[in-house]
N, CA, C and O atoms as CSV, one atom per row, in Angstrom:
chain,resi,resn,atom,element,x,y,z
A,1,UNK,N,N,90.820,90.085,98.391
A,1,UNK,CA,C,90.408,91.219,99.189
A,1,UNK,C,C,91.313,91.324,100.407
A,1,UNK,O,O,91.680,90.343,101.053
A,2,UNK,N,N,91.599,92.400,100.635
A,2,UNK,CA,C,92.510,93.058,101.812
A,2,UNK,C,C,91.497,93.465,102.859
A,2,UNK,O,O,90.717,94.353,102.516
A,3,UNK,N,N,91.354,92.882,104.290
A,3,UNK,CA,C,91.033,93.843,105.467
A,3,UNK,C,C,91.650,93.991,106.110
A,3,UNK,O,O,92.636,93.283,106.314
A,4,UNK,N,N,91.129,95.652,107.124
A,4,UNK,CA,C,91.992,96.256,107.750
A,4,UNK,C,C,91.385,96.140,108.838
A,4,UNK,O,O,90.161,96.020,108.886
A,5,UNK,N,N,92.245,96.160,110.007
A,5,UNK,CA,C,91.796,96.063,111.176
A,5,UNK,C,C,92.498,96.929,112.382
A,5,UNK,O,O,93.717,97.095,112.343
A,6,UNK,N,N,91.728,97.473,113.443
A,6,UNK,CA,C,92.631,98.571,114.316
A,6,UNK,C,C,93.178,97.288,115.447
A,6,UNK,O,O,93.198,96.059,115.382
A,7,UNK,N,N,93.516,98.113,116.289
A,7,UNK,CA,C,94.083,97.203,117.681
A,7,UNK,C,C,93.378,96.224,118.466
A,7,UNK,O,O,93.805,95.131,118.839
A,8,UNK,N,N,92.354,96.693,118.657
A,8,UNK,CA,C,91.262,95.604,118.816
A,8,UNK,C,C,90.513,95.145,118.237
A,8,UNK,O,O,89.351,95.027,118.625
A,9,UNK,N,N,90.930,94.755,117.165
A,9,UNK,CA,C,90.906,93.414,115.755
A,9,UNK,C,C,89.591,94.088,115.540
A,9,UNK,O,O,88.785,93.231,115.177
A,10,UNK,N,N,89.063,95.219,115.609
A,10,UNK,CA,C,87.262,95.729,115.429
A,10,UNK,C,C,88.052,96.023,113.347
A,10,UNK,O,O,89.058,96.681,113.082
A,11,UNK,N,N,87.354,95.451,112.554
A,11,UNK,CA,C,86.937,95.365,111.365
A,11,UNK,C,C,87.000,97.131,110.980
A,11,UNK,O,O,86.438,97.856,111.802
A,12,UNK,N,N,87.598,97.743,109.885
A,12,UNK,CA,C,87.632,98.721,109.351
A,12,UNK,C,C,87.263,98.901,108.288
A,12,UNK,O,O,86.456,99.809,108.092
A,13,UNK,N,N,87.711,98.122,107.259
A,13,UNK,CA,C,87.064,97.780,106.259
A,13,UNK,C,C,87.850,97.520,105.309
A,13,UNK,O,O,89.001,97.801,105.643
A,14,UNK,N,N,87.761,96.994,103.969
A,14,UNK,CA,C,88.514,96.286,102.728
A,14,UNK,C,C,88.955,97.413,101.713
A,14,UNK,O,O,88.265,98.356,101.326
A,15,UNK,N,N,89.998,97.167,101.436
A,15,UNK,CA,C,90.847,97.825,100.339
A,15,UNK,C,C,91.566,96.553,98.953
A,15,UNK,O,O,91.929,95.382,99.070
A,16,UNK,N,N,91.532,97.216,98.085
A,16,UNK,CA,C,92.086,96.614,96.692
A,16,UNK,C,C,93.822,96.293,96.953
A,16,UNK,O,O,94.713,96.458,97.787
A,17,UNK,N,N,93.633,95.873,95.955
A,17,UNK,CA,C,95.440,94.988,95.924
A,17,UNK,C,C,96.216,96.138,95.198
A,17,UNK,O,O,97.323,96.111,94.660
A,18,UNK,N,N,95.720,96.697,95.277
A,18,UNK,CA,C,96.419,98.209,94.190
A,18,UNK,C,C,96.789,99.385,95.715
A,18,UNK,O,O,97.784,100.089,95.886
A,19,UNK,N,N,95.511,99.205,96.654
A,19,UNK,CA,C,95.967,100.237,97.553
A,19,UNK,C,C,96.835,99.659,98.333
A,19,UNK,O,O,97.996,100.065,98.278
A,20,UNK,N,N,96.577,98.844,99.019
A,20,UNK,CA,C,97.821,97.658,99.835
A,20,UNK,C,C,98.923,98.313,99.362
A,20,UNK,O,O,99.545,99.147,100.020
A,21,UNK,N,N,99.253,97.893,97.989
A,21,UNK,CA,C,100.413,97.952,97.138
A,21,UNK,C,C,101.334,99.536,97.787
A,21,UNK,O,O,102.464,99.780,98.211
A,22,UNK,N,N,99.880,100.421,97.505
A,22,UNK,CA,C,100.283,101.464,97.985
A,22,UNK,C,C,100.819,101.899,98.976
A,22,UNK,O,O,101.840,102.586,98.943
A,23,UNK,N,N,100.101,101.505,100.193
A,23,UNK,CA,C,100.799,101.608,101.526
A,23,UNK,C,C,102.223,101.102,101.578
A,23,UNK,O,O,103.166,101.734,102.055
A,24,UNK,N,N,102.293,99.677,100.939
A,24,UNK,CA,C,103.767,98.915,101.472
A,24,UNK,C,C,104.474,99.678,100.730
A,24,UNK,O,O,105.682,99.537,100.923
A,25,UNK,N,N,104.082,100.722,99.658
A,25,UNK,CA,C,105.741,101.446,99.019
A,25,UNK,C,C,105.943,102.592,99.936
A,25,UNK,O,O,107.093,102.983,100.140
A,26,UNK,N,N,104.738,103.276,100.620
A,26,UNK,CA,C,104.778,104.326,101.127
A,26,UNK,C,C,105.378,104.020,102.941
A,26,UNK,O,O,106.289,104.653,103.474
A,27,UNK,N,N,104.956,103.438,103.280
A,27,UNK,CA,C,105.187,103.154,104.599
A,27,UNK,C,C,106.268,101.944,105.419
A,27,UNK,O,O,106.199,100.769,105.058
A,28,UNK,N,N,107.060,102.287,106.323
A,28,UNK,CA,C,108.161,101.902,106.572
A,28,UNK,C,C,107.709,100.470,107.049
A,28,UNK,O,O,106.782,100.474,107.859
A,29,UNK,N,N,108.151,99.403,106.724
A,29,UNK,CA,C,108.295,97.833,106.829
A,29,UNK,C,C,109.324,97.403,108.223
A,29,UNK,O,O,110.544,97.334,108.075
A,30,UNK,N,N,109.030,97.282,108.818
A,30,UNK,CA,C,110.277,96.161,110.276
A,30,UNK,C,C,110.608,95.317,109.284
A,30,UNK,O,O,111.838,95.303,109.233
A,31,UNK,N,N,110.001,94.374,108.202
A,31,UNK,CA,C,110.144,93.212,108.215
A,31,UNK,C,C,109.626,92.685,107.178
A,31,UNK,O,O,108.497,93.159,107.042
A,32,UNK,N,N,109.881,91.897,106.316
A,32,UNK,CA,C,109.171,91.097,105.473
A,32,UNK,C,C,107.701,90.565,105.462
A,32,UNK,O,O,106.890,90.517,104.537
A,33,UNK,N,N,107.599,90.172,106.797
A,33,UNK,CA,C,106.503,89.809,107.553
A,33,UNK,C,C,105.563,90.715,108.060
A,33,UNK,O,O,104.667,90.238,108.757
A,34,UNK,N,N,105.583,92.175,107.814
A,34,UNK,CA,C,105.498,93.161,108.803
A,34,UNK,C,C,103.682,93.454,108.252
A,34,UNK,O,O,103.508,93.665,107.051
A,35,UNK,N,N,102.770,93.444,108.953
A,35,UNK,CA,C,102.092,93.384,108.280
A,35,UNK,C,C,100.781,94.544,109.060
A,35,UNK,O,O,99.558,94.439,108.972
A,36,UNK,N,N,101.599,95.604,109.801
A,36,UNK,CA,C,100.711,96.838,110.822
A,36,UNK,C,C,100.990,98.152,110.418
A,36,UNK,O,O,102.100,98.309,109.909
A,37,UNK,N,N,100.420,98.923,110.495
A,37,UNK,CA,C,101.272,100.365,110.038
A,37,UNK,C,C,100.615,101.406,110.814
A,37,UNK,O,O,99.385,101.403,110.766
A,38,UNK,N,N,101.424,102.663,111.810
A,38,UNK,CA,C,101.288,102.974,112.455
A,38,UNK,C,C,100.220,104.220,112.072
A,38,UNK,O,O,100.461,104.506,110.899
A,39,UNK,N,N,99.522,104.773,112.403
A,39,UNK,CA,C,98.988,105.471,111.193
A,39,UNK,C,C,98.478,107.077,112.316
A,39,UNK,O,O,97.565,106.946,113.132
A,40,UNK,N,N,99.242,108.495,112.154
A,40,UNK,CA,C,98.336,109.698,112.768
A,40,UNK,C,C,98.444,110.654,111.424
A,40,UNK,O,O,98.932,110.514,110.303
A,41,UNK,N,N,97.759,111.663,112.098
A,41,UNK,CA,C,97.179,112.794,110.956
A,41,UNK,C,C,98.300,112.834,110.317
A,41,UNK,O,O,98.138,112.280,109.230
A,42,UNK,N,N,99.669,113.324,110.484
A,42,UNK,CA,C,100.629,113.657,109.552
A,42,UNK,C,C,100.712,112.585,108.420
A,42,UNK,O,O,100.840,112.692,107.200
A,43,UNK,N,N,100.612,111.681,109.128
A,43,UNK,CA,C,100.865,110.041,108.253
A,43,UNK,C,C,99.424,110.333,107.236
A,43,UNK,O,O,99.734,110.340,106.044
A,44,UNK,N,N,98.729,110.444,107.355
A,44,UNK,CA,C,98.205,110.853,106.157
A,44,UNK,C,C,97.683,111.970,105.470
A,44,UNK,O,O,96.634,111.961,104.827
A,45,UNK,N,N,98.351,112.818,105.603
A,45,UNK,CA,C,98.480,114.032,104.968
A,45,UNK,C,C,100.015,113.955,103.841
A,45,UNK,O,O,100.324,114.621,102.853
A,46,UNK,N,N,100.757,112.729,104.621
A,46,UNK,CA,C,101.890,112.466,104.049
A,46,UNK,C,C,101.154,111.442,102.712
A,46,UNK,O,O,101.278,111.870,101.564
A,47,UNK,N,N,100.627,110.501,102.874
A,47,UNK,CA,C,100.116,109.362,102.140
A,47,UNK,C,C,98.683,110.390,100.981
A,47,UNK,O,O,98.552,110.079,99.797
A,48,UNK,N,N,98.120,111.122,101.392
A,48,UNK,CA,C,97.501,111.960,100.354
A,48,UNK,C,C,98.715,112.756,99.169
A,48,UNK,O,O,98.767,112.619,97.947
A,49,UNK,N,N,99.619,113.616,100.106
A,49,UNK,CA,C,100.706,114.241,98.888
A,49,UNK,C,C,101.058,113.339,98.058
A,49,UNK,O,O,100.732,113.622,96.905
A,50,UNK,N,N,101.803,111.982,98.223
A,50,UNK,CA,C,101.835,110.868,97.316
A,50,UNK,C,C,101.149,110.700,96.448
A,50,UNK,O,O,101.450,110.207,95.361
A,51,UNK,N,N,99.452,111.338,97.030
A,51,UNK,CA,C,98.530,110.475,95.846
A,51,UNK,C,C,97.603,109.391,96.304
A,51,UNK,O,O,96.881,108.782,95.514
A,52,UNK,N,N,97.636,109.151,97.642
A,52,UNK,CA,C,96.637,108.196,97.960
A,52,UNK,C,C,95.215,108.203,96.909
A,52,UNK,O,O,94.766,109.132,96.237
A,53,UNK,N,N,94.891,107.280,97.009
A,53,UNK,CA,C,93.330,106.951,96.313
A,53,UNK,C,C,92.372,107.523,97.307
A,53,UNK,O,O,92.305,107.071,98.450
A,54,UNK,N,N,91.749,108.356,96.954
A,54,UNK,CA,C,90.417,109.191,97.583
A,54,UNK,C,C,90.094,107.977,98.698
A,54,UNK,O,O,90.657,107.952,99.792
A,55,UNK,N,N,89.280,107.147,98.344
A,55,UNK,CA,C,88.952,106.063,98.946
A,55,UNK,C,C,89.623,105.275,100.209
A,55,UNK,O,O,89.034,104.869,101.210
A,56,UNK,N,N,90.589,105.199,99.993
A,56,UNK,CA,C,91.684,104.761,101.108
A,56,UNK,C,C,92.102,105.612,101.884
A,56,UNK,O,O,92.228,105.212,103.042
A,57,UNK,N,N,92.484,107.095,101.606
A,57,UNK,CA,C,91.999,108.369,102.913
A,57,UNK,C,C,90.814,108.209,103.131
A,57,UNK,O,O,90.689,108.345,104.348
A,58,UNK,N,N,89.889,108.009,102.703
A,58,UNK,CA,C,88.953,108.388,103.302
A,58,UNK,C,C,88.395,107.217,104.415
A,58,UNK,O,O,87.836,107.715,105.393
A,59,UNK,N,N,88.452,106.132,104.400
A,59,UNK,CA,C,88.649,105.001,105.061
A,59,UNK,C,C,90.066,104.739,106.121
A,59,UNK,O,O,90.219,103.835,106.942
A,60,UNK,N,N,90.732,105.541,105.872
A,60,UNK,CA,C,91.914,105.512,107.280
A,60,UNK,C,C,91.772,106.797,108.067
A,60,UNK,O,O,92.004,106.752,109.275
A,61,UNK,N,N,91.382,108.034,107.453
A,61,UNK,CA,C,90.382,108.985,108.234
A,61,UNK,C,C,89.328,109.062,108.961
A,61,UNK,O,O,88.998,109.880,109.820
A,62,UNK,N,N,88.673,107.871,108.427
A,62,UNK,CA,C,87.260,107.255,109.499
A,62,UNK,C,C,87.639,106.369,110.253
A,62,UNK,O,O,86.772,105.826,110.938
A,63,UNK,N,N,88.865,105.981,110.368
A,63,UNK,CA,C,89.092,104.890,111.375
A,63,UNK,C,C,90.149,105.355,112.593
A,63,UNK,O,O,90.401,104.838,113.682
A,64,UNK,N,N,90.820,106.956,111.710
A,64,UNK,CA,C,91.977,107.510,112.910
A,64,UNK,C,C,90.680,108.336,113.882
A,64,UNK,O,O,90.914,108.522,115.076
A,65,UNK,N,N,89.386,108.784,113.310
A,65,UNK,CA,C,88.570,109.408,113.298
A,65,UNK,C,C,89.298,110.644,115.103
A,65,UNK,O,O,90.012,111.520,114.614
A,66,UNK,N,N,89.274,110.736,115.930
A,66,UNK,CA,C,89.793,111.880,116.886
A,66,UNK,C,C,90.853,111.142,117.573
A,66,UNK,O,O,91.054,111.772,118.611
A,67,UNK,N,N,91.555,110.234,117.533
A,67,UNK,CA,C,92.594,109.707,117.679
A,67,UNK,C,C,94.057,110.321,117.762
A,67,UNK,O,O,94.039,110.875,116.662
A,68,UNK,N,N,95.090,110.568,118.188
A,68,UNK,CA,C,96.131,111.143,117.877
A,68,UNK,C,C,97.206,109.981,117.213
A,68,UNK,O,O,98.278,110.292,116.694
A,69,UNK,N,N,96.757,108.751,117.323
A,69,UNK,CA,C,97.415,107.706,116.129
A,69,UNK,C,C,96.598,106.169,116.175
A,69,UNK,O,O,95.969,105.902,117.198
A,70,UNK,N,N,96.621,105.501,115.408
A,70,UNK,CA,C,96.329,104.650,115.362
A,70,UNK,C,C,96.931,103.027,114.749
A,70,UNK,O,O,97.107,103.015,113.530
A,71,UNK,N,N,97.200,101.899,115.381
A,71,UNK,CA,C,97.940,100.796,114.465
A,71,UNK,C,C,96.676,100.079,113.684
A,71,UNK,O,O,95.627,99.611,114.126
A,72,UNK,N,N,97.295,100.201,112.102
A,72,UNK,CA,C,96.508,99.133,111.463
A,72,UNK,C,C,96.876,98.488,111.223
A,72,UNK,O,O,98.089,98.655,111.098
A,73,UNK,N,N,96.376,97.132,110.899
A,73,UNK,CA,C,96.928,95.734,110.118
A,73,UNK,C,C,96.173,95.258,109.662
A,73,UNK,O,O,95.026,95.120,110.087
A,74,UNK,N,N,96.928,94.626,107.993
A,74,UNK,CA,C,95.805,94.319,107.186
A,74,UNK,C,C,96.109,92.961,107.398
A,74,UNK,O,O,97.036,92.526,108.083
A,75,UNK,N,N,95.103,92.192,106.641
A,75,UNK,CA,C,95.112,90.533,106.449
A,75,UNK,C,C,94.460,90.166,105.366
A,75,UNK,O,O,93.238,90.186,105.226
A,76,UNK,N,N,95.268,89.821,104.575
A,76,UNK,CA,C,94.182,89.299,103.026
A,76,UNK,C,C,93.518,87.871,103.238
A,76,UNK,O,O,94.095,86.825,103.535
A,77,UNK,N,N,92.137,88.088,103.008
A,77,UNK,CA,C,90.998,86.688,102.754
A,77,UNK,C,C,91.050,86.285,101.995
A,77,UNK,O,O,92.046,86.752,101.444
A,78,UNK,N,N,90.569,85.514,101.332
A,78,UNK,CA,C,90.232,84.281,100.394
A,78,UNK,C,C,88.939,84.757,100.264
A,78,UNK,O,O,88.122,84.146,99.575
């Protein structure tokens, strides 16, 4: 399981190893290590045209919720 978390580590919620997947093809990497992604409305209006999974807009939409951007970072659990 993948969670996501905003800037102040407040819990967003879990995504599949399939959407992850998704983001890291869609969204620009610093780094091998890179493990945040900057995220405003365009950014996902961009990540829906792709094809996002219903589910995963709809969960980074509730978390940009009136925001003009937001950093996420995921961290996979055990």
């Amino acid at each position: 399981m993948i969670n996501l978390y905003d800037t102040h580590k407040q819990h967003i919620g879990a995504i599949t190893e399939a959407q992850l997947q998704f983001l890291q093809d869609s969204m620009e990497e610093e780094s091998l290590e890179d493990q945040d992604y900057y995220l405003e409305p365009a950014t996902l209006d961009y990540l829906e045209a792709r094809g996002a999974d219903g589910e995963l807009l709809a969960l980074l939409r509730g978390a940009l919720g009136e925001h003009d951007g937001l950093t996420v970072r995921w961290n996979r659990s055990e």
